[in-house]
MIVEX-392704 format. One record per residue (C-alpha): y, x, z; residue number from 1. Coordinates in steps of 0.02 Angstrom, whole numbers, plus 50000, padded with zeros to 5 digits. Example, Ala and Ser with C-alpha at 12.3 -4.5 7.8 and 13.67 -1.06 7.14 Angstrom:
<pts>
(pt (49775; 50615; 50390); 1),
(pt (49947; 50684; 50357); 2),
</pts>
This chain:
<pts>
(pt (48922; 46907; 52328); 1),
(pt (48971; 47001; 52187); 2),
(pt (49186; 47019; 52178); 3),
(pt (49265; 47011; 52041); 4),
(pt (49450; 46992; 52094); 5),
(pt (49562; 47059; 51952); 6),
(pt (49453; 46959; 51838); 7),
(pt (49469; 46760; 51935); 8),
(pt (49644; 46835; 51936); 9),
(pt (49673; 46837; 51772); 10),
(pt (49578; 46686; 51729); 11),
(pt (49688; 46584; 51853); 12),
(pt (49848; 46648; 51809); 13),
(pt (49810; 46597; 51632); 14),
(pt (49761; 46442; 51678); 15),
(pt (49931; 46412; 51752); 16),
(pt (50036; 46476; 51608); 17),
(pt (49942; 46394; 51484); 18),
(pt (49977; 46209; 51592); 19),
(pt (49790; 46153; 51580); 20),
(pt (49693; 46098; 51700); 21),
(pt (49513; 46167; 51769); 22),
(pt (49423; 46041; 51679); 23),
(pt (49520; 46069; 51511); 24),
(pt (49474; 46228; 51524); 25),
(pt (49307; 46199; 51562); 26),
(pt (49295; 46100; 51398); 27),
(pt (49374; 46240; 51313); 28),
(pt (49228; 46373; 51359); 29),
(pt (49094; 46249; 51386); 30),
(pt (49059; 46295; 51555); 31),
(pt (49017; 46214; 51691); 32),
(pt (49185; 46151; 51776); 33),
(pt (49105; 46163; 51958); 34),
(pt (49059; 46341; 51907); 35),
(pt (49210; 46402; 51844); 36),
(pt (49306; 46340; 52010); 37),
(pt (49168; 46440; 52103); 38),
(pt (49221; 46576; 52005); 39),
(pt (49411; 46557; 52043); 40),
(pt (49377; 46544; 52219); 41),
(pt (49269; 46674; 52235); 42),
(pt (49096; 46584; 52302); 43),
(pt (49014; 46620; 52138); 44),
(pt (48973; 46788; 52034); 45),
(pt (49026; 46788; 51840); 46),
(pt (48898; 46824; 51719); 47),
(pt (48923; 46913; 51552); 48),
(pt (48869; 46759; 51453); 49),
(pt (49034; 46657; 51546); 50),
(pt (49150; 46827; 51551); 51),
(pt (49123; 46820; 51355); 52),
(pt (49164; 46624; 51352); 53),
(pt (49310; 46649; 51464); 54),
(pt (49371; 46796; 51353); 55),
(pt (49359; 46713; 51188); 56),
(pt (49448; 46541; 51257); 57),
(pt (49585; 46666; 51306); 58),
(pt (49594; 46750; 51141); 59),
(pt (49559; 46909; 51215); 60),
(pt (49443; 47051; 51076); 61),
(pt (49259; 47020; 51138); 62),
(pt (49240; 47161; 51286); 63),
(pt (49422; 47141; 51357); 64),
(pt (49373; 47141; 51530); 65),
(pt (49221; 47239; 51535); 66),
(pt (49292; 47403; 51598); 67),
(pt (49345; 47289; 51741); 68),
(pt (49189; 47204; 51734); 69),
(pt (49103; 47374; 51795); 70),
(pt (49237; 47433; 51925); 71),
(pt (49226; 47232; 52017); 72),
(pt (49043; 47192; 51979); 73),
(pt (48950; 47374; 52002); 74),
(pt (49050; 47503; 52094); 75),
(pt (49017; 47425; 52270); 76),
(pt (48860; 47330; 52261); 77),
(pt (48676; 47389; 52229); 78),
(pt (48680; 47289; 52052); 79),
(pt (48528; 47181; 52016); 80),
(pt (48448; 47222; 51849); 81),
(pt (48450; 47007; 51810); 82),
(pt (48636; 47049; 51783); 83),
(pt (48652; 47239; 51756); 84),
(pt (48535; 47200; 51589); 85),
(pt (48613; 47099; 51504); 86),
(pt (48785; 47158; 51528); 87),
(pt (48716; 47341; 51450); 88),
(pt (48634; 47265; 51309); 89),
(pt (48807; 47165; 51282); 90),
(pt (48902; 47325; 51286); 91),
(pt (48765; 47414; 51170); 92),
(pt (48810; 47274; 51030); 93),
(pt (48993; 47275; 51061); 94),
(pt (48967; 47480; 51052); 95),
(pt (49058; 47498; 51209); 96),
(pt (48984; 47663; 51262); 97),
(pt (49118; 47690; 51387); 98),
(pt (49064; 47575; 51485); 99),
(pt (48897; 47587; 51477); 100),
(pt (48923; 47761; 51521); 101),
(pt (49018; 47715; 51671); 102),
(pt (48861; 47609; 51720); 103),
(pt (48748; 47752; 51718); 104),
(pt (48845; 47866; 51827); 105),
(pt (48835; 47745; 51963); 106),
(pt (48664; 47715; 51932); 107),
(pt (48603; 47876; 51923); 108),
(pt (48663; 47900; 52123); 109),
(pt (48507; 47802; 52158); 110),
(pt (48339; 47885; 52091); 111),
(pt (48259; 47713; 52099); 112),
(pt (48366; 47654; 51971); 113),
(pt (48264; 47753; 51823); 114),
(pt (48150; 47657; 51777); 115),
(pt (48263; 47508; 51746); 116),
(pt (48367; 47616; 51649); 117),
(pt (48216; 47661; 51544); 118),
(pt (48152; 47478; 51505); 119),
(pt (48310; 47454; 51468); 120),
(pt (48324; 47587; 51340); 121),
(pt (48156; 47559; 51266); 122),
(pt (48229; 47352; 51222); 123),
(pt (48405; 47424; 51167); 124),
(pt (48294; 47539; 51051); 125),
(pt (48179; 47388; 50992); 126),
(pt (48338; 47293; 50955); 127),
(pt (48403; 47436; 50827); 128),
(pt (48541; 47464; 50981); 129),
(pt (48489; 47654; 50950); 130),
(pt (48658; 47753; 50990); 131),
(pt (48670; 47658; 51153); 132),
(pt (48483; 47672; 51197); 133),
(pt (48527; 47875; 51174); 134),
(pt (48606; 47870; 51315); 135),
(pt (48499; 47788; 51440); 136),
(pt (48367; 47906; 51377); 137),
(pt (48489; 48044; 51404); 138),
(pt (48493; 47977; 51598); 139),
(pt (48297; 47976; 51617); 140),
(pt (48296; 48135; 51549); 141),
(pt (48433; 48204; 51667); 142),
(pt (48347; 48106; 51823); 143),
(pt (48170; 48100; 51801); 144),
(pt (48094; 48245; 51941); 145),
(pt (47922; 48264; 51884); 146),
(pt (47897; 48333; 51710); 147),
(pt (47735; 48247; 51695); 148),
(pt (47804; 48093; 51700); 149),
(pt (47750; 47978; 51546); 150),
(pt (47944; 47897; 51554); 151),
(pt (47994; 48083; 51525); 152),
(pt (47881; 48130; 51382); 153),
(pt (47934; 47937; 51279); 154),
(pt (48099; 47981; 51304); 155),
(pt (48107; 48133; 51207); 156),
(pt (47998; 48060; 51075); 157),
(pt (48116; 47916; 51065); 158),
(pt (48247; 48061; 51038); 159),
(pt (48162; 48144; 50909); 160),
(pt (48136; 47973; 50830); 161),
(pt (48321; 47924; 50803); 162),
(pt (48376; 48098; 50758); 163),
(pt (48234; 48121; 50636); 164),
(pt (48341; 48100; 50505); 165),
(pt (48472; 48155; 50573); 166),
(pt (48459; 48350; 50466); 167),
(pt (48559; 48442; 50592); 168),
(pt (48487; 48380; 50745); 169),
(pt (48300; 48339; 50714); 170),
(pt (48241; 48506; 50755); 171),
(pt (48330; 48518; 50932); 172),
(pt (48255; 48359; 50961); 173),
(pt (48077; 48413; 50878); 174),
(pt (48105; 48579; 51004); 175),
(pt (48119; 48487; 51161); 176),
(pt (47996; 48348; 51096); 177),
(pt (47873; 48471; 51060); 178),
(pt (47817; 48513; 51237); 179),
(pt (47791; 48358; 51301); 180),
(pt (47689; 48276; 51144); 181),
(pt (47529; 48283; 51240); 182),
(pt (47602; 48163; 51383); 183),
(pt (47635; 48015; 51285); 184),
(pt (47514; 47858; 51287); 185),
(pt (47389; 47885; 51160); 186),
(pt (47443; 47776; 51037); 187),
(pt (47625; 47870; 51029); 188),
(pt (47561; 48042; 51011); 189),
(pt (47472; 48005; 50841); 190),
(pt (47659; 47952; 50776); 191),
(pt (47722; 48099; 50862); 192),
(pt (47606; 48234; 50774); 193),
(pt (47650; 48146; 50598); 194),
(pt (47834; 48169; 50633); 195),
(pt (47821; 48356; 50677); 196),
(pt (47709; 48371; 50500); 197),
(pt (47855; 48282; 50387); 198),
(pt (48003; 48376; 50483); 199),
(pt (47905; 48539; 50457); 200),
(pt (47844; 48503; 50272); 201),
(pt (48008; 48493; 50216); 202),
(pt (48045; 48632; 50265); 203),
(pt (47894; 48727; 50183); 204),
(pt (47847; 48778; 50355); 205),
(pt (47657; 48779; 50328); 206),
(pt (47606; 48873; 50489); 207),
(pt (47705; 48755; 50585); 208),
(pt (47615; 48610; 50465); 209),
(pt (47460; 48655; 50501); 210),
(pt (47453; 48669; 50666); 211),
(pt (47511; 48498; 50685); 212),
(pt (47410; 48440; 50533); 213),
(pt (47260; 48507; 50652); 214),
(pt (47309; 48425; 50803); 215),
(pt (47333; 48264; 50711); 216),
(pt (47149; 48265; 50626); 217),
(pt (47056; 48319; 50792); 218),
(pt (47136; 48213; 50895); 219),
(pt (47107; 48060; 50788); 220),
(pt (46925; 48132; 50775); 221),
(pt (46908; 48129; 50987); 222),
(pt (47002; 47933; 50968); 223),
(pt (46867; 47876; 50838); 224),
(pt (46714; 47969; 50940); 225),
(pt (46768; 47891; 51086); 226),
(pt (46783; 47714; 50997); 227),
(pt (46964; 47716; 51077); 228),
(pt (46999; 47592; 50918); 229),
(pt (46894; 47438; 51000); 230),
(pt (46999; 47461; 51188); 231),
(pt (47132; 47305; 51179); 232),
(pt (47270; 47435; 51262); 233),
(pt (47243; 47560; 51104); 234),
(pt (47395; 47502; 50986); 235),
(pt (47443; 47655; 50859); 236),
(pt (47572; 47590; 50742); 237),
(pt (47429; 47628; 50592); 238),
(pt (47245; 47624; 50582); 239),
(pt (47163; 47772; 50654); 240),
(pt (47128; 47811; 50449); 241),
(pt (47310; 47830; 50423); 242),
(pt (47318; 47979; 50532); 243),
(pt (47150; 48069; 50493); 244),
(pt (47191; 48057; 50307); 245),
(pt (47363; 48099; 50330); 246),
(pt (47342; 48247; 50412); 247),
(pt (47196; 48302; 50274); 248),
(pt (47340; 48251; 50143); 249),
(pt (47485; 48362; 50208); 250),
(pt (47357; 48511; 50253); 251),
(pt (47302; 48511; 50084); 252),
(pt (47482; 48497; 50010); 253),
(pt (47550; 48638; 50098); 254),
(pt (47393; 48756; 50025); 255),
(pt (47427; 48668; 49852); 256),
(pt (47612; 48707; 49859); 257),
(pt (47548; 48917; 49908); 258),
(pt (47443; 48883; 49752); 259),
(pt (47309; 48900; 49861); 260),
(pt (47193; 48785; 49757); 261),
(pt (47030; 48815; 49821); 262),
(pt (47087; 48799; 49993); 263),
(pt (47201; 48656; 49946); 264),
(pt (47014; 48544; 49858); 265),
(pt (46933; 48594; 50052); 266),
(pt (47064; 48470; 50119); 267),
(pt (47076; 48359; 49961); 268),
(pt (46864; 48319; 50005); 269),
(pt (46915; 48242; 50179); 270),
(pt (47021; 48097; 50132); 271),
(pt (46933; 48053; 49965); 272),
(pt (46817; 47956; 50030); 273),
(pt (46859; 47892; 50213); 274),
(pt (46747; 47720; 50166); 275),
(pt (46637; 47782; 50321); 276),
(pt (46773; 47739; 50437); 277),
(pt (46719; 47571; 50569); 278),
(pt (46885; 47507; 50613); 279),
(pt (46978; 47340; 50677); 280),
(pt (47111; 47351; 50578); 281),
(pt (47145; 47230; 50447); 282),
(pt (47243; 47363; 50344); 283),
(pt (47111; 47509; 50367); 284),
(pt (47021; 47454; 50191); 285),
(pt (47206; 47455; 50102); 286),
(pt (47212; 47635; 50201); 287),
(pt (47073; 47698; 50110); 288),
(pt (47088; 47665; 49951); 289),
(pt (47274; 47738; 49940); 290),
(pt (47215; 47904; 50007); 291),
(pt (47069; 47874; 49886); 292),
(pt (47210; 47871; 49746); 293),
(pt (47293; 48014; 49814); 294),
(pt (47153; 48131; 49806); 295),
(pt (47124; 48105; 49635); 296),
(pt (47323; 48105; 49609); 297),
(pt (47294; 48300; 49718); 298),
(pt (47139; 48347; 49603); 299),
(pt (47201; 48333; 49434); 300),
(pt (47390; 48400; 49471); 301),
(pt (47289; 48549; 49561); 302),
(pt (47182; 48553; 49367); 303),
(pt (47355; 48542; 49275); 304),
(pt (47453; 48676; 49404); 305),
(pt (47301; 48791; 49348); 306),
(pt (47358; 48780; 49158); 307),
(pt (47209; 48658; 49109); 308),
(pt (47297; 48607; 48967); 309),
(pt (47169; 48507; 48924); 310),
(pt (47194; 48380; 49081); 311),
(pt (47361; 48337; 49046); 312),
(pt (47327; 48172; 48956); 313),
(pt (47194; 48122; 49086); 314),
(pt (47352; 48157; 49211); 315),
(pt (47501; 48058; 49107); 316),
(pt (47380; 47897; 49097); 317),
(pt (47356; 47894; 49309); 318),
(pt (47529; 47921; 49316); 319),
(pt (47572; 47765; 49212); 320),
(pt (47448; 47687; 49295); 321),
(pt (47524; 47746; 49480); 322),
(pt (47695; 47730; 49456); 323),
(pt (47750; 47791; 49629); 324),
(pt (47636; 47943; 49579); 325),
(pt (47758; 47999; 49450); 326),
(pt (47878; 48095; 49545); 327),
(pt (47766; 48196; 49622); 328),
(pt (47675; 48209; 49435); 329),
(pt (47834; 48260; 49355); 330),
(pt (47840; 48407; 49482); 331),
(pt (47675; 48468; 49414); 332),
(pt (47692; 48452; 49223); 333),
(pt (47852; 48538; 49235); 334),
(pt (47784; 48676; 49346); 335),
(pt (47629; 48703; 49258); 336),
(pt (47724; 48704; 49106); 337),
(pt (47864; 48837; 49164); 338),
(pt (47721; 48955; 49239); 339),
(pt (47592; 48939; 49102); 340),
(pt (47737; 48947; 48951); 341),
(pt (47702; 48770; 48844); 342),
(pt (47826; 48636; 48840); 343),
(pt (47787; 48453; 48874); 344),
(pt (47951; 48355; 48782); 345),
(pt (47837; 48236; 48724); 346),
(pt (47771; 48175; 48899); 347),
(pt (47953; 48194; 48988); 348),
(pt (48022; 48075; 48871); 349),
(pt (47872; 47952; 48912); 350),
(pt (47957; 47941; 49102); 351),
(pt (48158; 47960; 49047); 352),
(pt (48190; 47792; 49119); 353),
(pt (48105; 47872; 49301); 354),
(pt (48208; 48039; 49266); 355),
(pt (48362; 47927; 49263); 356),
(pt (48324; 47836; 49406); 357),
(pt (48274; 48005; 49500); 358),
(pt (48474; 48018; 49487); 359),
(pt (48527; 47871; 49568); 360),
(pt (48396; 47832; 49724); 361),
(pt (48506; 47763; 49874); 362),
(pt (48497; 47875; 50032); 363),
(pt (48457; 47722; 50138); 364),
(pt (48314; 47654; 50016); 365),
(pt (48178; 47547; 50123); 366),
(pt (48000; 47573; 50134); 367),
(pt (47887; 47505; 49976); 368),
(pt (47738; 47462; 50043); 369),
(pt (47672; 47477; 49864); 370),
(pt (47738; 47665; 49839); 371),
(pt (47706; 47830; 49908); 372),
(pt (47827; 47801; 50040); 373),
(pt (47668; 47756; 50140); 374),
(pt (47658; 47919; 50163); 375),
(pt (47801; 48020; 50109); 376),
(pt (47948; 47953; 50217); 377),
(pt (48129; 47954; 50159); 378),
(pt (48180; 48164; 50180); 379),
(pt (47989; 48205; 50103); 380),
(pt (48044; 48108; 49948); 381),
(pt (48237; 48204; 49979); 382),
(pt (48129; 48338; 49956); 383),
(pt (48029; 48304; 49811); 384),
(pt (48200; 48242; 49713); 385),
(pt (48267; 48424; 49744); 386),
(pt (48110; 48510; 49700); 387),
(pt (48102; 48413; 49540); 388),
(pt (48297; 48453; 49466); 389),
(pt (48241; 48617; 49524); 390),
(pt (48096; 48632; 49392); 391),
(pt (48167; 48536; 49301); 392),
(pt (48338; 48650; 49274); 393),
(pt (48198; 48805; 49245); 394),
(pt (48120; 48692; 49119); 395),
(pt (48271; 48663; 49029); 396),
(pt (48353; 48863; 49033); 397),
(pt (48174; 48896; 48951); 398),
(pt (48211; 48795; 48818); 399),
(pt (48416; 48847; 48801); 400),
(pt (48480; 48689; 48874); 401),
(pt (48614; 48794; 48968); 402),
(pt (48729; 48638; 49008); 403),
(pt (48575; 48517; 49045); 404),
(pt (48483; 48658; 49158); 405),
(pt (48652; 48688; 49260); 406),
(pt (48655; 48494; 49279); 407),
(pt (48494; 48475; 49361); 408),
(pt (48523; 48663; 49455); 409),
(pt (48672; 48550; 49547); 410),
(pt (48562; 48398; 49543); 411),
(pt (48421; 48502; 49644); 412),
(pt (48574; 48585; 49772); 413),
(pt (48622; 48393; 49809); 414),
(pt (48471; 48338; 49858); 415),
(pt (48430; 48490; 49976); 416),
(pt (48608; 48497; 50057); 417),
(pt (48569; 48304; 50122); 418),
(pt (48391; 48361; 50196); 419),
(pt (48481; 48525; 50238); 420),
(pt (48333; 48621; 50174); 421),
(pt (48379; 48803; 50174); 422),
(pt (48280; 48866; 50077); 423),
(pt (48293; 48744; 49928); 424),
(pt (48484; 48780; 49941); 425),
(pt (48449; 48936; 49918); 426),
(pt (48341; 48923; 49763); 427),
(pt (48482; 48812; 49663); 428),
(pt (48632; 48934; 49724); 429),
(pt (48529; 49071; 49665); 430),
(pt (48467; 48993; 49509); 431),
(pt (48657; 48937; 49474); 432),
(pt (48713; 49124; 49495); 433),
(pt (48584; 49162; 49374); 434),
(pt (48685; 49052; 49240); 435),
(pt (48865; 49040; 49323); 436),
(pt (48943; 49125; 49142); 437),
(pt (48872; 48984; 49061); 438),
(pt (48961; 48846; 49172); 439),
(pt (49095; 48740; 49116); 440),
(pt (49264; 48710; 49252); 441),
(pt (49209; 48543; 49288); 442),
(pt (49026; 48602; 49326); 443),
(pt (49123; 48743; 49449); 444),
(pt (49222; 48620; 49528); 445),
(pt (49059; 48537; 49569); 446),
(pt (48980; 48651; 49649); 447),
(pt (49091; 48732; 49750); 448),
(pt (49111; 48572; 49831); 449),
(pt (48931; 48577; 49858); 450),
(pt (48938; 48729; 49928); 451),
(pt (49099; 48658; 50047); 452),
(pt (48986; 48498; 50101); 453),
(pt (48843; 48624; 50155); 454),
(pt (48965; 48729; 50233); 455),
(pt (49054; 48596; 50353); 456),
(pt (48856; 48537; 50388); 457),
(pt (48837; 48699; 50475); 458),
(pt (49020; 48746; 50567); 459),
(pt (49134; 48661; 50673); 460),
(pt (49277; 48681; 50571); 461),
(pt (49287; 48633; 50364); 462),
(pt (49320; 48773; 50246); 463),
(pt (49504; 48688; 50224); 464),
(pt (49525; 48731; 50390); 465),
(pt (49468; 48911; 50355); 466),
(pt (49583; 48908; 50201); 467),
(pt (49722; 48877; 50316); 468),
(pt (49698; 49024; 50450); 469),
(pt (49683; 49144; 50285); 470),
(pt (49884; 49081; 50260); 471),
</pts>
C-alpha cells in the first residue's frame, strides 16, 4: 500500500479546523466519502485525479502537494506505471519539472523502468507537453545500453524535432541526431532526412543538402520498389511522393541558388512529372500536381535569373496566378534585375500590397495548406524574407534610394538574426557598412540593436553586461 502520511495529515487536520464533517467534505470534492476515509486511515492509496480534488477544496495552487506526492508515493515503493503516468503527465501540464525530475532519478535506479519512461514521453510529446517530454527523452538517452536500440535512435529525432526551430540549438540536436537516422522505423527516417535538408538549406550548406537530398530520393526509391507503401505498418506522415519530389526540389534549389542552371533543370525533370507514381494515399494526386507547379515556378525563374528578358511577363502572370509563388518570384525579378542591370518598377509595384505584408508575417504563422509552406517550413520562408530585403536593398542603392535601401538592408539583418543565419548576417552588416555615411541616427540606433540581439544570441552574457566590465 502506497503511504502517503504527511498528505492524510494534512487533509485531516483541515478537516478539523475547518469543523466539517467527512461527508461534507466529501460533497465538497465529489469524492467518494468511503474513499476519502480510506484515505485518512491509511487502507487506501490517493490518486492524482483525488490529490487535485482534495487540493482545490482546500484552496491550495493546483500542484501544492506534489513534491510530497513524490517523496510519500514513489521514494519507497516500485511505482506502478497505472499511477506513475498520470501523475507525470499532470506535472507536465502544471509545468512542474521539479518534480517530474525528481521522478526520473528514482526511476532511472531501475533499468526496467525505460521503456515506460519512453511511452510516456512519446504521449507527453503527442499532447504538445514538449518541454516535459525533453526530459524523459533526456533519461532514455542517459539509460538506454545498446546504441542500436530503436527507443534510442526516436529519441534523438524527437530532440531534433522540438529544437528544430529552436536557431541555437537545432544543430547540436541535428549533430547527435545525425548518427542514428538510419535506426528509426521506416516511416520516421523519411521525416528525419527532410529535416536535416531544411536545417541545412538555410544555411546555404549545399554539400550537407545534398547528401541528405540523396539519401532522401534513394531511399524513397528502395520504399516504392519494394511496394513498402501497400504494408498496413508503413505510416510516413506524407505520401511517399512528398519525399521523392522534395528531395528533387531542394537538390535542384541549392544548384539554382550556385547559378548552376543546367545542373539545377537535371533535378527540376524529376519532380515535373511524378503522375507515374502508384500510391494509397488519398493526398498523393494533390502531391503531384504542386510539385508539378513548382517545376514550372523553378523553370521560368531559372529563364528570368539567366537575363531572358523576354520571360518576364510569362513569369509575373504565374505569379498572380500562384500567389504563394510570389515571394520566391520577387527574389528572382529582383536578382535578375540587379545582375543583368534593367529595372522592373513597373512589376514591383504590381505586388506592393505582398512587399508590405513581407514586413509584417508573424513568427508563429501556421501552416497553409494552400501555400508553399507545403514545402518550405517556417525558418525556409525566415530565410526567403531575409534574402528578399536583401535584393531588395541592392535593388534600391542601384536606383539611389539610399534611405529605402538601408531600410530593407535592416529589414534583411532581422530576418537572418531570428534564423541565426550567419552568413545572411553577414551580407546585410556588410552591405550596411557599404552605406553607413548615408544612415540617419534613428536608422543607427536600429541597428546596433540588431547587432546587440545577435550578439546576446551567441554569448552568455548581453553586451550591457560587457558595457559594464569596460566601467
Amino acid at each position: 500500500m502506497i503511504s502517503t502520511v504527511t498528505i492524510r495529515a494534512e487533509l485531516e487536520s483541515y478537516i478539523k479546523k475547518e469543523g466539517i464533517t467527512l461527508h461534507q467534505f466529501a460533497e465538497l470534492s465529489g469524492i467518494n466519502v468511503g474513499t476519502l476515509s480510506g484515505i485518512i486511515n491509511g487502507n487506501r492509496s490517493i490518486s492524482i485525479g483525488q490529490l487535485d480534488l482534495i487540493t482545490n477544496v482546500m484552496n491550495l495552487p493546483e500542484g501544492s502537494f506534489y513534491e510530497m506526492y513524490v517523496d510519500e508515493s514513489f521514494a519507497s515503493t516500485a511505482p506502478h506505471w497505472r499511477r506513475l503516468r498520470p501523475f507525470l503527465l499532470r506535472c507536465a501540464e502544471l509545468r512542474r519539472h521539479d518534480c517530474i525530475q525528481k521522478v526520473l532519478e528514482l526511476l532511472i535506479e531501475d533499468i526496467k523502468q525505460v521503456a515506460g519512461i519512453f511511452e510516456t514521453a512519446e504521449i507527453m510529446f503527442e499532447q504538445g507537453l514538449k518541454e516535459a517530454a525533453i526530459l524523459l527523452y533526456v533519461c532514455v538517452i542517459e539509460s538506454e545500453r545498446s546504441s542500436h536500440s530503436e527507443r534510442l535512435a526516436i529519441s534523438y529525432f524527437r530532440l531534433f524535432q522540438i529544437y528544430q526551430k529552436d536557431n541555437h540549438r537545432n544543430f547540436t540536436a541535428a549533430a547527435q541526431f545525425i548518427p542514428y537516422r538510419h535506426r528509426l522505423p521506416e516511416a520516421l527516417v523519411l521525416d528525419g532526412l527532410v529535416m536535416l535538408v531544411e536545417l541545412y538549406y538555410v544555411n546555404k550548406d549545399w554539400e550537407e543538402v545534398e547528401k541528405y537530398t540523396d539519401e532522401l530520393c534513394n531511399l524513397t526509391e528502395i520504399f516504392y520498389t519494394k511496394r513498402r507503401w501497400e504494408k498496413p505498418d508503413f505510416k510516413p506522415s506524407r505520401s511517399l511522393v512528398y519525399y521523392y519530389g522534395i528531395g528533387y526540389l531542394y537538390k535542384g534549389a541549392c544548384y539554382e541558388f550556385r547559378r548552376m542552371f543546367t545542373e539545377s533543370r537535371k533535378w527540376i525533370a524529376k519532380y515535373a512529372d511524378l503522375s507515374w507514381f502508384e500510391s494509397s494515399d488519398q493526398n498523393m494526386a494533390v502531391d503531384v500536381e504542386r510539385y508539378k507547379m513548382f517545376a514550372r515556378a523553378n523553370l521560368l525563374s531559372i529563364d528570368v535569373k539567366e537575363g531572358k528578358v523576354s520571360r518576364i511577363p510569362e513569369y509575373i502572370q504565374f505569379l498572380k496566378e500562384n500567389p504563394s509563388e510570389v515571394l520566391e518570384g520577387l527574389i528572382t525579378l529582383l536578382e535578375s534585375a540587379n545582375r543583368h542591370k534593367f529595372f522592373v518598377d513597373e512589376h514591383l509595384q504590381q505586388f506592393s500590397d505582398e512587399i508590405k505584408f513581407f514586413l509584417h508575417i508573424s513568427k508563429q504563422s501556421q501552416e497553409d495548406s494552400n501555400s508553399r509552406e507545403f514545402v518550405y517550413k517556417e525558418q525556409v520562408h525566415t530565410f526567403r524574407c531575409s534574402l528578399f530585403f536583401q535584393k531588395y536593398a541592392i535593388y534600391c542603392f542601384r536606383k539611389k534610394m539610399l534611405s529605402e535601401g538601408i531600410k530593407n538592408t535592416l529589414d534583411s539583418l532581422k530576418y537572418s538574426i531570428q534564423i541565426n543565419s550567419k552568413s545572411m548576417m553577414a551580407n546585410s552588416m556588410i552591405l550596411y557598412e557599404f552605406y553607413r555615411d548615408y544612415t540617419t541616427e534613428e536608422q543607427q540606433k536600429a541597428y546596433i540593436k540588431l547587432c546587440e540581439e545577435a550578439w546576446d544570441n551567441e554569448e552568455e552574457f548581453s553586451m550591457d553586461d560587457y558595457a559594464h566590465s569596460l566601467r
